[in-house]
C-alpha positions as a Python dict, from the first residue, in 0.01 Angstrom:
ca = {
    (1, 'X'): (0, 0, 0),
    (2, 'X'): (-320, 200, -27),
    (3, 'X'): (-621, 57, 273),
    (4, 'X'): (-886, -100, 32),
    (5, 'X'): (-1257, 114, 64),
    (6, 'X'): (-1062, 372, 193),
    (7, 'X'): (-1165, 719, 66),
    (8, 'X'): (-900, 1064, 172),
    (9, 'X'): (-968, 1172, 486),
    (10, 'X'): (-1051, 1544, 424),
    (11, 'X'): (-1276, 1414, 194),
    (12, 'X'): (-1467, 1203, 356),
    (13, 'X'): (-1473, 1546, 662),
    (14, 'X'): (-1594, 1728, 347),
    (15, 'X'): (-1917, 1500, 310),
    (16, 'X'): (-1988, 1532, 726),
    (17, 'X'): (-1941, 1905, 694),
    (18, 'X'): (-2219, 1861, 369),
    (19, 'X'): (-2433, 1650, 565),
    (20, 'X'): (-2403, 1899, 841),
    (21, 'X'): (-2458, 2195, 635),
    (22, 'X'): (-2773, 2017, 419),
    (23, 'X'): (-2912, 1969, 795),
    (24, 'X'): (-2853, 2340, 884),
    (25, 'X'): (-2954, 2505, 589),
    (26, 'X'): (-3190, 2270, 379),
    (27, 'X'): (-2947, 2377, 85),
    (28, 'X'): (-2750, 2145, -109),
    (29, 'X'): (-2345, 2213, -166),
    (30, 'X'): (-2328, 2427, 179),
    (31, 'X'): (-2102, 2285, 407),
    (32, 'X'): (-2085, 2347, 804),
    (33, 'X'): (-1751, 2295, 1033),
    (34, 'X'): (-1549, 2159, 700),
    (35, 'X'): (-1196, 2177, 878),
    (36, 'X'): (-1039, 2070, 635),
    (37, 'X'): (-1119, 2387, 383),
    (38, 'X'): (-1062, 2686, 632),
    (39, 'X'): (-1451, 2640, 779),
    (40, 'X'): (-1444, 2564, 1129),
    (41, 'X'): (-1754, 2609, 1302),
    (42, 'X'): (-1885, 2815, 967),
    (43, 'X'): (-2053, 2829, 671),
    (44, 'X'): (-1890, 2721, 347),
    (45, 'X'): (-1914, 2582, -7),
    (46, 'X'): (-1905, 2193, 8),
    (47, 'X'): (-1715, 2044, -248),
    (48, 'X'): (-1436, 2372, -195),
    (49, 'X'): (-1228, 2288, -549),
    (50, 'X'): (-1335, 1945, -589),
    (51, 'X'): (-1608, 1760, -810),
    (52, 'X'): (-1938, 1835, -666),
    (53, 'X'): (-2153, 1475, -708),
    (54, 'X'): (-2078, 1297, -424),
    (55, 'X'): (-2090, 1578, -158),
    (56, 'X'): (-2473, 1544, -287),
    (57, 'X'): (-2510, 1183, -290),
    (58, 'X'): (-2366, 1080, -15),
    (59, 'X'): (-2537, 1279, 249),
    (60, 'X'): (-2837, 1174, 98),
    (61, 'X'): (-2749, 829, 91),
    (62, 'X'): (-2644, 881, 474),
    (63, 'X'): (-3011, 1067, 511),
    (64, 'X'): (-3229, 773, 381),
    (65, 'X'): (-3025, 461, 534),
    (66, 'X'): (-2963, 672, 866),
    (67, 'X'): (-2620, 558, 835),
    (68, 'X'): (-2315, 769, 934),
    (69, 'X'): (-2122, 949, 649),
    (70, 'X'): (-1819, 681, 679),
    (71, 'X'): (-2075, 379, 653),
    (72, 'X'): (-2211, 586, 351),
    (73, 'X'): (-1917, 617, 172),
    (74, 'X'): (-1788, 271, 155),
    (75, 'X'): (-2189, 182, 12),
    (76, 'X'): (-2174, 455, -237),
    (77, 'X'): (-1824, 340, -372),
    (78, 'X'): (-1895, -44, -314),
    (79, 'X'): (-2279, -32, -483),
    (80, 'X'): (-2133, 163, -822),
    (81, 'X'): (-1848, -107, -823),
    (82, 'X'): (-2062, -360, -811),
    (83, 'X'): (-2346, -222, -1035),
    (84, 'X'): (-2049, -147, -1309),
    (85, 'X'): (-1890, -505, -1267),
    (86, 'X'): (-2282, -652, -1296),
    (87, 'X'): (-2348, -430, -1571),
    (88, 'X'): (-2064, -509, -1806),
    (89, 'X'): (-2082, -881, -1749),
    (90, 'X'): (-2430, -866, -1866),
    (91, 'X'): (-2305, -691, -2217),
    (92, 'X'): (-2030, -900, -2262),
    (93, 'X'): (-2236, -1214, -2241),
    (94, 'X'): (-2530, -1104, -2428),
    (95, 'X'): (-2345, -957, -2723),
    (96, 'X'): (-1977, -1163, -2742),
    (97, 'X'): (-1994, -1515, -2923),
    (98, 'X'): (-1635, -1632, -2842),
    (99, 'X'): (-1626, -1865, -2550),
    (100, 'X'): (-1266, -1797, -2473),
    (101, 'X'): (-1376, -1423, -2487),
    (102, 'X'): (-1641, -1455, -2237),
    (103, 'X'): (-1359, -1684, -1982),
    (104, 'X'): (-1101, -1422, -2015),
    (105, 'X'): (-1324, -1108, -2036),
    (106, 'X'): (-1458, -1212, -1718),
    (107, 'X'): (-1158, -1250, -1583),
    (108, 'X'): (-1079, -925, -1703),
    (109, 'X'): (-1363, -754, -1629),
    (110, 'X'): (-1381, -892, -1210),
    (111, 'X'): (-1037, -828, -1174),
    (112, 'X'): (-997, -484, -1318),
    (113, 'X'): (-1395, -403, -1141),
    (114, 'X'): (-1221, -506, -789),
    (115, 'X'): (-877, -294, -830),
    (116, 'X'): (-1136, -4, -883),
    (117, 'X'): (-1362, -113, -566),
    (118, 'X'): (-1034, -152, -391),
    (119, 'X'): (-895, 174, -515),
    (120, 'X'): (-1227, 351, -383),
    (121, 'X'): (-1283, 729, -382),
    (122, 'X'): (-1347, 897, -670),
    (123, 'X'): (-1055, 777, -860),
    (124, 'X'): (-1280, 487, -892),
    (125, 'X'): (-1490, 654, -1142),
    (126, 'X'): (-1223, 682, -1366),
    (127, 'X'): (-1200, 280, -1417),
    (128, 'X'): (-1589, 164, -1347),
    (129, 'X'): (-1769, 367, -1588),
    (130, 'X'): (-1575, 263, -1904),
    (131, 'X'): (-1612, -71, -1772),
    (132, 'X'): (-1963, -104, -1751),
    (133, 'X'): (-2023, 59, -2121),
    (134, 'X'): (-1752, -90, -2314),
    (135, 'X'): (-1884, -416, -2299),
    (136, 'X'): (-2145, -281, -2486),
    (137, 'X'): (-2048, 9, -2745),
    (138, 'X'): (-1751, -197, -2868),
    (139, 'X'): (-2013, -422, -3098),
    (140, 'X'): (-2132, -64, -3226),
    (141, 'X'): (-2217, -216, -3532),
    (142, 'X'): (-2489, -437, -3357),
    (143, 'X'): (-2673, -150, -3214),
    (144, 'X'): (-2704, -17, -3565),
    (145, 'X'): (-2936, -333, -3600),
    (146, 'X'): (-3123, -357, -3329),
    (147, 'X'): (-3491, -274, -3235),
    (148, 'X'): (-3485, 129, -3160),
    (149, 'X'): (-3601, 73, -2842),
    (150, 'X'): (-3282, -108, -2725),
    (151, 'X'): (-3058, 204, -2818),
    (152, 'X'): (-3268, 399, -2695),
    (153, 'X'): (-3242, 245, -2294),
    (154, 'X'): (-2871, 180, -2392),
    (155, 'X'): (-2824, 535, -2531),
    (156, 'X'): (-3003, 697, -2237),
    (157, 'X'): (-2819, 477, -1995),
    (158, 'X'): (-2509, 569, -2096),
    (159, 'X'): (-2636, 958, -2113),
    (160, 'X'): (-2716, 893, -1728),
    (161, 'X'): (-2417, 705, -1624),
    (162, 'X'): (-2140, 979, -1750),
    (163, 'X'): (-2341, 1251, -1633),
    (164, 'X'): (-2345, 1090, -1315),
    (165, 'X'): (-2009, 957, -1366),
    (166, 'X'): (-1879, 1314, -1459),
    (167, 'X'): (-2037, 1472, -1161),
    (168, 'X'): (-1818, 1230, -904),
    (169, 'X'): (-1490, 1190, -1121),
    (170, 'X'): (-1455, 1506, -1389),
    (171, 'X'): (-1377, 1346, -1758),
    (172, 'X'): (-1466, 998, -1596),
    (173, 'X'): (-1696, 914, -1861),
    (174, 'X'): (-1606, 1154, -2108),
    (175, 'X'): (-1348, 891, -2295),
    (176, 'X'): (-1675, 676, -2391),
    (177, 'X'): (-1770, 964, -2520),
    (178, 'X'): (-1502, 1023, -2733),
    (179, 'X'): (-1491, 708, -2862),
    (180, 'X'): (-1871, 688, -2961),
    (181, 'X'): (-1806, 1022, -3117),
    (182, 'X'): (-1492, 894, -3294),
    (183, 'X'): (-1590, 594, -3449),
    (184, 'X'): (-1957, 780, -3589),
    (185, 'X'): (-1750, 1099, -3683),
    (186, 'X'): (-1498, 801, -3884),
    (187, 'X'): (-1784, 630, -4038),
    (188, 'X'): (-2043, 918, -4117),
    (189, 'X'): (-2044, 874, -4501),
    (190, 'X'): (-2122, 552, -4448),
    (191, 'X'): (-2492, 380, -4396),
    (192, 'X'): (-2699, 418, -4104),
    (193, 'X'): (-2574, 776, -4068),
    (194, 'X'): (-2916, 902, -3891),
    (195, 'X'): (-2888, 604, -3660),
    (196, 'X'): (-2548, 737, -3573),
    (197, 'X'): (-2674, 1120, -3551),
    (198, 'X'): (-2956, 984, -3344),
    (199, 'X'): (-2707, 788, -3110),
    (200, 'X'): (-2529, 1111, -3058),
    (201, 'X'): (-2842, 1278, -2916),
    (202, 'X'): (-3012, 1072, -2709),
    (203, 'X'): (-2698, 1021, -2522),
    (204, 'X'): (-2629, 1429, -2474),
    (205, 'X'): (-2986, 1462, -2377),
    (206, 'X'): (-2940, 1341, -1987),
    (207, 'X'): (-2584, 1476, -2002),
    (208, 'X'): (-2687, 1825, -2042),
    (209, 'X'): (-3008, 1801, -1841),
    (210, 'X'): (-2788, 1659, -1582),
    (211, 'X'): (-2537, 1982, -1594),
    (212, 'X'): (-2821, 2178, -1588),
    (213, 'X'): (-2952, 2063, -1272),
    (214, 'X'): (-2648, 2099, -1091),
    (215, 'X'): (-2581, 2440, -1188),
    (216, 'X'): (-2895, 2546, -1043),
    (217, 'X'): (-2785, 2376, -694),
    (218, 'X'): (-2421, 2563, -709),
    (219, 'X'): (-2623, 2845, -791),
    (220, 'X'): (-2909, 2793, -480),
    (221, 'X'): (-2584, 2725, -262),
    (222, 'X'): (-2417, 3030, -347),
    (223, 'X'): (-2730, 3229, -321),
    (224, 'X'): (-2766, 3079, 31),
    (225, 'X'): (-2403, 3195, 116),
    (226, 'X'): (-2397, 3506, -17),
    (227, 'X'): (-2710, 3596, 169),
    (228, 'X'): (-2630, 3453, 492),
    (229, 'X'): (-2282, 3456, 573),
    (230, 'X'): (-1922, 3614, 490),
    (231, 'X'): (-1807, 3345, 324),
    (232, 'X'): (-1764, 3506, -12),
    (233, 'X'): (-1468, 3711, 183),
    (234, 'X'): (-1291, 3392, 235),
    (235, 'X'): (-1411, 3169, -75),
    (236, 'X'): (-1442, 3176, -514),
    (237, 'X'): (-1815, 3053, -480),
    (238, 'X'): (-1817, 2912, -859),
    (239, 'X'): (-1804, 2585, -724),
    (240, 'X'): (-1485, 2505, -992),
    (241, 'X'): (-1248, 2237, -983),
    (242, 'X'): (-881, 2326, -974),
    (243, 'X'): (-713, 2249, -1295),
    (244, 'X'): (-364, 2424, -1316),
    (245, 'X'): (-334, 2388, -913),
    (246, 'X'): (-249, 1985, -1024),
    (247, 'X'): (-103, 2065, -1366),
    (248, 'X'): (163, 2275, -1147),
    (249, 'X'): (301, 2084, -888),
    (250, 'X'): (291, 1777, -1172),
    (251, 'X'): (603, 1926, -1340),
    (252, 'X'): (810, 1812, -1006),
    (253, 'X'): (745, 1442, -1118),
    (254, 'X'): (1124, 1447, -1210),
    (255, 'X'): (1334, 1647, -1009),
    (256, 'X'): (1586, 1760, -1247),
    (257, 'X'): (1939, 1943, -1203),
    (258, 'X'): (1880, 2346, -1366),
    (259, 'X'): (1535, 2359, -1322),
    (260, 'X'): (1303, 2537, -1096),
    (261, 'X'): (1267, 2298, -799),
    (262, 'X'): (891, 2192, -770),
    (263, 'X'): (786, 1954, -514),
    (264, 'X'): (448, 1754, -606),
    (265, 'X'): (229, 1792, -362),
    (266, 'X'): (-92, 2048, -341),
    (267, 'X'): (35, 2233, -36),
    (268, 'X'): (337, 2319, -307),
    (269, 'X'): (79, 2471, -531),
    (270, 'X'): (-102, 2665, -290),
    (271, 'X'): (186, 2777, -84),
    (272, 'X'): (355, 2907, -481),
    (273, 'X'): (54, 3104, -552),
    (274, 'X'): (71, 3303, -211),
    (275, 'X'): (390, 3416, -231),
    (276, 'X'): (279, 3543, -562),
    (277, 'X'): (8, 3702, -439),
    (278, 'X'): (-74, 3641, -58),
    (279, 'X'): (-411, 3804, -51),
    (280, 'X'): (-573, 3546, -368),
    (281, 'X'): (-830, 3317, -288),
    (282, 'X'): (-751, 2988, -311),
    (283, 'X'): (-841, 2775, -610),
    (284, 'X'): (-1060, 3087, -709),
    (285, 'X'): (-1011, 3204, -1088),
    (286, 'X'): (-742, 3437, -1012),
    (287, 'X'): (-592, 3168, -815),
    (288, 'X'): (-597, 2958, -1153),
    (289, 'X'): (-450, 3229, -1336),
    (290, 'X'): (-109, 3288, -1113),
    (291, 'X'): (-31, 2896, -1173),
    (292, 'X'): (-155, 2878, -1508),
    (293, 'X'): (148, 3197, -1589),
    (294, 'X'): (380, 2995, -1375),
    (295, 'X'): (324, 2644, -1565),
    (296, 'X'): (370, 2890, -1902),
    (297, 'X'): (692, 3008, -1718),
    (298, 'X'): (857, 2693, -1656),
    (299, 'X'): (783, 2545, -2007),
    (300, 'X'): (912, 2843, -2192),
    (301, 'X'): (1247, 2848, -1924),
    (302, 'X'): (1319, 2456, -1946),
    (303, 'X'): (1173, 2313, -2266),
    (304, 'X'): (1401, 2041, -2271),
    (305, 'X'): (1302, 1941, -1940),
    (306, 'X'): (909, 2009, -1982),
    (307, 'X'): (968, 1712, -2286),
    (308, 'X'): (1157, 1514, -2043),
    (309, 'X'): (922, 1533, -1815),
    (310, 'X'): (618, 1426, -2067),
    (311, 'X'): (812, 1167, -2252),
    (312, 'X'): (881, 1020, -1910),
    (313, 'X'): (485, 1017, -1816),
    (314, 'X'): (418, 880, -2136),
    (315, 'X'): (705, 610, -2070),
    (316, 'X'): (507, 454, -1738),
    (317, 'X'): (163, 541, -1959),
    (318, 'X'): (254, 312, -2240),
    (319, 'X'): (399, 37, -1933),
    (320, 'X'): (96, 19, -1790),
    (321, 'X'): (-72, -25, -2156),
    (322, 'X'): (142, -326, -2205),
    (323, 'X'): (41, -465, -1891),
    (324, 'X'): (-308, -479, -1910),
    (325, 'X'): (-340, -522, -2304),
    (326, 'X'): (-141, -816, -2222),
    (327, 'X'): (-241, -1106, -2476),
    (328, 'X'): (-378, -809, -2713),
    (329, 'X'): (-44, -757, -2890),
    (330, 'X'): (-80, -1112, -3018),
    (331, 'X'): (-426, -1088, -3152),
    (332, 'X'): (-369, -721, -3261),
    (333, 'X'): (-142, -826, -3551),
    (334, 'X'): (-253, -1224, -3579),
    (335, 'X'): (-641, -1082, -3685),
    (336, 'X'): (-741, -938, -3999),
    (337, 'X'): (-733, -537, -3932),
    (338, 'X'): (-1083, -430, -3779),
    (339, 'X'): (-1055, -42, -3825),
    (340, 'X'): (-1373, 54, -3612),
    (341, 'X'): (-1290, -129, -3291),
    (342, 'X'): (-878, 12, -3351),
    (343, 'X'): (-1047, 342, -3340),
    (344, 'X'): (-1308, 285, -3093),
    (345, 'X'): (-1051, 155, -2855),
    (346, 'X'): (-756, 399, -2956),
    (347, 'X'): (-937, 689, -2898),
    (348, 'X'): (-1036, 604, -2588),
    (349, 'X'): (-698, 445, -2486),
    (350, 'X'): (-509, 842, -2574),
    (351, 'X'): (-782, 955, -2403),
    (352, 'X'): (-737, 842, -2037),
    (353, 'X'): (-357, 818, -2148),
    (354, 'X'): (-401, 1222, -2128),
    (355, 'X'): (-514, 1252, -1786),
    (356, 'X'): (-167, 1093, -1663),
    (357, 'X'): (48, 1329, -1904),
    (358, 'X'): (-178, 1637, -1760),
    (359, 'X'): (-154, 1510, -1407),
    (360, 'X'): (85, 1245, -1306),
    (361, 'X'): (66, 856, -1435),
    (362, 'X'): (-56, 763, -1115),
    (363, 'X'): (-220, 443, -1117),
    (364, 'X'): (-499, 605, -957),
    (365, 'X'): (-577, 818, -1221),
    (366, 'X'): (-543, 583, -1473),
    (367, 'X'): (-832, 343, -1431),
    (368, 'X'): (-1002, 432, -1747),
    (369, 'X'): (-661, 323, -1926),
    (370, 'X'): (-654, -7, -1729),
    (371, 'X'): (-1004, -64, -1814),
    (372, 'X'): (-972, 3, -2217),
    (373, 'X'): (-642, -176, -2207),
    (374, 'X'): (-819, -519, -2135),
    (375, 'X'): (-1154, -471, -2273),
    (376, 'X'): (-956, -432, -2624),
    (377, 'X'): (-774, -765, -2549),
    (378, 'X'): (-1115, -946, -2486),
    (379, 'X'): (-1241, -781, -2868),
    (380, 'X'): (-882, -887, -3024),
    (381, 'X'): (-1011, -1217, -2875),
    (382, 'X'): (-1349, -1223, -3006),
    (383, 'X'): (-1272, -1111, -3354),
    (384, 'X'): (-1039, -1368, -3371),
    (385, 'X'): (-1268, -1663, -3285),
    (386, 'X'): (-1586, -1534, -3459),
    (387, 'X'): (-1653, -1435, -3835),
    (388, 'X'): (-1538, -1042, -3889),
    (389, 'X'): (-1805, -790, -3954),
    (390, 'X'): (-1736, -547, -4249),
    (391, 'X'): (-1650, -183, -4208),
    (392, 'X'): (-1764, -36, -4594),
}
């Protein structure tokens, strides 16, 4: 049973080594004593292979409260939670109608905001980010009506909040994304198609301002390193998050008889790609590459147990789905059809249903899933108890 506020251990050694290495160098990303990554008592890249947000925002959270890194991290976690859980409340009670849709989307919405709080790290992401928003962009339609200044705040709110969001968690606000694009994409021939357009932008704007940004710290940090120390002999300085490294080891979820015997862990991972090549950096590109050709390898060597292995992901996937869409079913074929919140909802539902094929359907990485789940339930619920809006 996983400690609640409890965030990995390395990771949390990974912000004191950032704080450490902010102190030392005045340069963001550059990490000092990170044991955990190879850097004792040197220079290194913070974030070594992992998202890069909060080994900037917690430091500096640490630097303005003069509170240690530990304290830090259970306020950064806790404060999103919270501001997520505050912020979808607010949307569901200012836009819902349904009385029994505001009691049981509370519900909903407290319950699945404190599994995330209690989950912590950065898995939290996943989970707190669609639940803030959803709330909101699931009565699309209304926005489409409002004064311009509304969407605009909303629109460059939600910009903000999956930039930020992304920067923590990768893809952790990327499946509002998708559905936003999915439902204007759907209905683009119909009216209020420069509204939609319009939507679109504003919310990119911060997004890509926000990547922007970043890349110019990774950049100043590996300026900084590259200057003044060796660590480019021991490190990939792009500052990229491993992607194959988990996609590897996650084809040991079943341990089947005639197949290459893959245990799920990282230390698998890394310890496959050196005896491939002992002298590659890890999680550098060629790094990527060696378990990239080895996840090729198995697939094309055990086909029937690569489907196996993804129809039994998608098995737990679709469990959990049941679970939290819960009263949903009912209302899903007792209401009259409402094809913009099935697509809204659906596309965002496959979405974070991916991340668990790609990885592992661990709970932790399904948030996002747990969140769209149960937000759908609460619109099955108000559709049913309010007069349906028309799609044309």
């Amino acid at each position: 049973m996983p400690q609640p506020l409890q965030t990995m251990p390395c990771r949390v050694i990974g912000y004191e080594a950032a704080f450490e290495g902010l102190n030392l160098s005045e340069t963001y990303l550059i990490a000092f004593n990170d044991i955990c990554n190879y850097g004792k008592n040197a220079f290194s890249p913070a974030a070594h292979a992992d998202y890069v947000g909060s080994y900037i925002y917690i430091p500096v959270v640490s630097k303005i409260f003069g509170s240690s890194i530990e304290d830090s991290t259970i306020f950064f976690f806790l404060i999103y939670g919270l501001f997520c859980i505050l912020l979808s409340l607010i949307g569901l009670f200012r836009l819902y109608k349904s009385k029994f849709a505001k009691i049981y989307g509370s519900f909903v919405i407290i319950s699945v905001g404190f599994l995330c709080i209690f989950i912590s790290d950065t898995y939290s992401f996943y989970g707190l980010t669609s639940l803030a928003l959803v709330t909101w962009w699931s009565k699309f339609y209304k926005l489409e009506n409002n004064k311009l200044k509304n969407i605009f705040i909303l629109c460059m709110l939600t910009g903000i909040m999956v930039a930020f969001s992304n920067s923590v968690r990768g893809h952790s606000g990327n499946d509002l994304l998708v559905s936003i694009f999915f439902v204007s994409i759907f209905l683009l021939y119909n009216k209020n198609i420069n509204t939609r357009m319009i939507i679109l932008f504003i919310i990119l704007l911060p997004i890509l301002a926000f990547n922007l940004y970043l890349k110019n710290l990774q950049d100043t940090a590996k300026t900084y390193l590259i200057k003044n120390t060796n660590a480019k002999e021991r490190y990939d300085l792009n500052y990229v998050r491993a992607v194959w490294h988990n996609a590897y080891y996650s084809l040991g979820y079943l341990q089947l008889p005639n197949t290459e015997k893959i245990i799920p862990t990282d230390e698998f991972s890394v310890r496959k790609a050196q005896e491939i090549n002992p002298n590659v950096k890890l999680f550098s590109k060629e790094y990527e590459n060696v378990l990239k050709n080895e996840y090729i390898k198995f697939v094309q060597n055990y086909p029937l147990s690569f489907i196996k292995i993804i129809l039994a992901k998608s098995a737990v996937i679709f469990l959990y789905f049941i679970i939290f869409f819960n009263i949903g079913i009912y209302f899903l074929f007792k209401n009259k059809f409402n094809i913009e919140n099935f697509i809204f909802f659906l596309s965002g539902i496959i979405f974070n249903g991916l991340l668990g094929v790609a990885t592992e359907p661990n709970y932790t990485y399904l948030l996002g899933l747990f969140a769209y789940s149960s937000l759908y339930s609460v619109s099955l619920i108000e559709d049913k108890n309010t007069e349906s809006f028309k799609t044309s």
